[in-house]
C-alpha positions in Angstrom: -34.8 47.1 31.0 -32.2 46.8 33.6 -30.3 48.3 36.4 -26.7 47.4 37.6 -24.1 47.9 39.3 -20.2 47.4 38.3 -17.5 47.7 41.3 -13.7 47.6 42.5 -13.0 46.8 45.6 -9.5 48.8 46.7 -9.2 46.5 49.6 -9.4 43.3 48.2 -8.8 44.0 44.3 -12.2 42.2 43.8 -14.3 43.3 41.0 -17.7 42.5 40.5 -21.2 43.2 38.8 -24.9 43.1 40.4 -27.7 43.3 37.9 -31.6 42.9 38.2 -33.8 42.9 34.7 -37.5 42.3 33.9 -35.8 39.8 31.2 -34.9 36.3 31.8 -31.1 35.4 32.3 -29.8 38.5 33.6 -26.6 36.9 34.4 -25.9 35.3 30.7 -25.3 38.3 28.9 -25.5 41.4 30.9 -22.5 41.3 33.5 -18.7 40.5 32.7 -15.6 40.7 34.8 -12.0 39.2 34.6 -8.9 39.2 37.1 -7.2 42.2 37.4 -8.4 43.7 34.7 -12.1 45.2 35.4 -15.6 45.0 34.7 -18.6 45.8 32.4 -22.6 46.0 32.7 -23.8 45.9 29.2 -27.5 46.6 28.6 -30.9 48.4 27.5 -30.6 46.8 23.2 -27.8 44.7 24.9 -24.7 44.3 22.7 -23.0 41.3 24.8 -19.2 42.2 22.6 -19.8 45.2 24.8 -18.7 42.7 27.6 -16.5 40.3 25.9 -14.1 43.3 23.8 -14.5 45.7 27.2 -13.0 42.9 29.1 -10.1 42.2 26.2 -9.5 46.1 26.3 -9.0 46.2 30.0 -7.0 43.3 30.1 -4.8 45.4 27.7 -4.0 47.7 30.6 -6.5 50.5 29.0 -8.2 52.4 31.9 -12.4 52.7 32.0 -13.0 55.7 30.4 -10.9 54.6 26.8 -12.1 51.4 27.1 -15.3 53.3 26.8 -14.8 55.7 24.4 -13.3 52.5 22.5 -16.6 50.6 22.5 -19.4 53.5 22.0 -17.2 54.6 19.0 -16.8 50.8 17.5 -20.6 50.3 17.9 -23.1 51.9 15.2 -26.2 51.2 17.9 -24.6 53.3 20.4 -27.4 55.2 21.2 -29.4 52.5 22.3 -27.0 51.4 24.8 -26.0 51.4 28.1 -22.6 50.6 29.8 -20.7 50.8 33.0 -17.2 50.2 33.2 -14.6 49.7 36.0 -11.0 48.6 35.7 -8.7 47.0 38.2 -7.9 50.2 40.0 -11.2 51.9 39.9 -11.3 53.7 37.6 -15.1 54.3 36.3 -16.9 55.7 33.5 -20.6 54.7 31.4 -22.7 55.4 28.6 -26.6 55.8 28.5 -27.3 56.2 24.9 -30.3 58.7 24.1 -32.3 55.9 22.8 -32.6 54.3 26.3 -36.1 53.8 27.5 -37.2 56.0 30.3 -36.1 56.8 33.3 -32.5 55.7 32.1 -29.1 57.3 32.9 -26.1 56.4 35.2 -23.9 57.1 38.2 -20.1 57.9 38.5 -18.7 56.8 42.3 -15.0 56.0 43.8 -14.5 52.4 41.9 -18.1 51.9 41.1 -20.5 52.7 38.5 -24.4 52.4 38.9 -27.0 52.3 35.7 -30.4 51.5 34.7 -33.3 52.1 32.3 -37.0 52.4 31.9 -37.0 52.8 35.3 -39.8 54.3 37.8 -37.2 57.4 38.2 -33.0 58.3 39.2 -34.0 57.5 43.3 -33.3 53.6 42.1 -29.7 54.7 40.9 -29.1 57.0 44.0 -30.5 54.1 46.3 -28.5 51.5 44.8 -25.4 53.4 45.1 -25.6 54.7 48.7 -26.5 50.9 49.9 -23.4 49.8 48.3 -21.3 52.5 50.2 -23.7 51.9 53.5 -22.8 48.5 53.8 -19.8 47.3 56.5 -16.9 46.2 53.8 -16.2 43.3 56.1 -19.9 41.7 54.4 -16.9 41.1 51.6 -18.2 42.3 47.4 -21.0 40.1 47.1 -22.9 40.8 49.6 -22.2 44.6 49.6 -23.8 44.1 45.7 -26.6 42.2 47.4 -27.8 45.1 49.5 -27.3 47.6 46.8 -30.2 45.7 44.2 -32.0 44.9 47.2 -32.3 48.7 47.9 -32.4 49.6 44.4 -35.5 47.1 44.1 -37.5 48.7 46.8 -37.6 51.9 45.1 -39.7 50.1 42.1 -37.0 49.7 39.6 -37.8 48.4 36.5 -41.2 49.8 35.5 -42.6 46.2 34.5 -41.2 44.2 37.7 -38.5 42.0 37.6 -37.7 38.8 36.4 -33.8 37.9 37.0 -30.9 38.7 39.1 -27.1 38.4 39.3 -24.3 38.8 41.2 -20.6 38.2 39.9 -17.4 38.3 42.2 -14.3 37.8 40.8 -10.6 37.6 42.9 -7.4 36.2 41.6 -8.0 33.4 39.7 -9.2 32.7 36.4 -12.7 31.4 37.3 -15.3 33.3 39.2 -15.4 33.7 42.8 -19.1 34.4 43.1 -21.4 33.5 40.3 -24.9 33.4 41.7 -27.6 33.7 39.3 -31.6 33.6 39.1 -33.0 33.2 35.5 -36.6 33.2 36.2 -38.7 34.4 39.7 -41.7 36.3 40.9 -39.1 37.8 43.3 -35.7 37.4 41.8 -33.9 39.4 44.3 -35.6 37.6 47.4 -34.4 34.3 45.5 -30.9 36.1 45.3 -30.5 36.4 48.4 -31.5 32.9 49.4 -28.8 31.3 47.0 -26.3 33.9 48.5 -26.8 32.4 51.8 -26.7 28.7 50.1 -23.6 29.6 48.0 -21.6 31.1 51.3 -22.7 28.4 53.4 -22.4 25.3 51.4 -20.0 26.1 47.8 -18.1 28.9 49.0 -15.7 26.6 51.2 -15.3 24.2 48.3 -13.9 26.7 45.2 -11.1 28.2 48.3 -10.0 24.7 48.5 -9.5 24.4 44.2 -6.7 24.3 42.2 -5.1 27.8 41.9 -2.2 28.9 39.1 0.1 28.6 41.3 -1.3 25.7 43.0 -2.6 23.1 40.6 -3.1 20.4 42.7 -5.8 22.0 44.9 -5.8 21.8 48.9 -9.2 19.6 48.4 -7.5 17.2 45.9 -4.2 16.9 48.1 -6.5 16.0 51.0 -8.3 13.8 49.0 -5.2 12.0 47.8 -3.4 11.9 51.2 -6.3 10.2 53.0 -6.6 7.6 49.9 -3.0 6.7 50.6 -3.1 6.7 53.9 -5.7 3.8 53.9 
């Protein structure tokens, strides 16, 4: 009861997921990304090793569409599934299983794939997807996603409202660089956007300065350190 988005950003190498759902907790089970290896959107009867083996599979080096075929053939509920897939050069492909509630299907774009169910019809797909293209690409990933569920969410969406939203960014290191998440709203995309502007505004600057690989020490805890020892 859910539509998403799963992207690659050729620019940046940024891969991320947007997802809205009637269901709490959007963001717990239903979107999964990883470094420079790709992304997944698992819902409708969500199966969350979807996610977690996709992710393993990509990180493999296998592109989308095997990583796919992979999955729906590995998973005897297949046909009440859906799944969007994008690796770490763009490469797309997804799976609405015939069991989906209606309106359900998907969308196959350059580095991004769009999906939904029980849905008021395929003009929340279609409005989702040309938002995400609309946008400037200087707005950076997450706030490209943002646009694309807020225009997806105008069209009606989810048949029974919404309840949650998501949006996931991840850049080059292990941990996420966006991870914004509403579990439970009237408006969950409203509220989305709110945290977006809190995140950018008052975390973003902080997880830039953290420890990296190749930096373990951090530019915040080096700063911290050299002004402790310098009083």
């Amino acid at each position: 009861m859910t539509f998403s988005l799963t992207v690659h950003d050729p620019v940046s190498g940024r891969l991320g997921v947007g997802a809205v759902t009637a269901e709490p907790a959007v963001g717990k089970l239903v979107s999964h990304a990883r470094r420079r290896a790709g992304a997944v959107a698992t819902q409708a009867a969500i199966n969350p090793y979807l996610g977690l083996d996709g992710l393993s599979l990509l990180d493999e080096g296998l592109g989308a569409e095997e990583v796919l075929e992979r999955l729906v053939a590995g998973d005897p509920g297949r046909d009440a599934r859906q799944v969007g897939v994008v690796d770490a050069v763009g490469g797309v492909a997804a799976w609405t299983g015939p069991a989906c509630p209606d309106w359900s299907g998907h969308l196959l774009g350059r580095g991004m794939t769009v999906q939904g169910n029980r849905l008021v019809g395929p003009e929340t797909l279609e409005a989702t997807r040309q938002a995400y293209l609309d946008a400037p690409a200087d707005l950076g990933v997450a706030r490209r996603l943002l646009a694309a569920l807020q225009a997806g969410e105008e069209t009606g969406a989810d048949r029974d409202g919404a309840r949650s939203a998501t949006i996931l960014v991840v850049d080059t290191e292990d941990y996420p660089l966006w991870d914004v998440r509403i579990d439970d709203a009237r408006d969950p995309v409203k509220e989305l956007a709110r945290l977006v502007d809190v995140f950018e505004e008052d975390l973003l600057p902080t997880l830039k300065r953290l420890p990296t690989r190749n930096d373990q020490m951090g530019p915040m805890t080096r700063s911290l350190l050299e002004a402790g020892t310098a009083s």
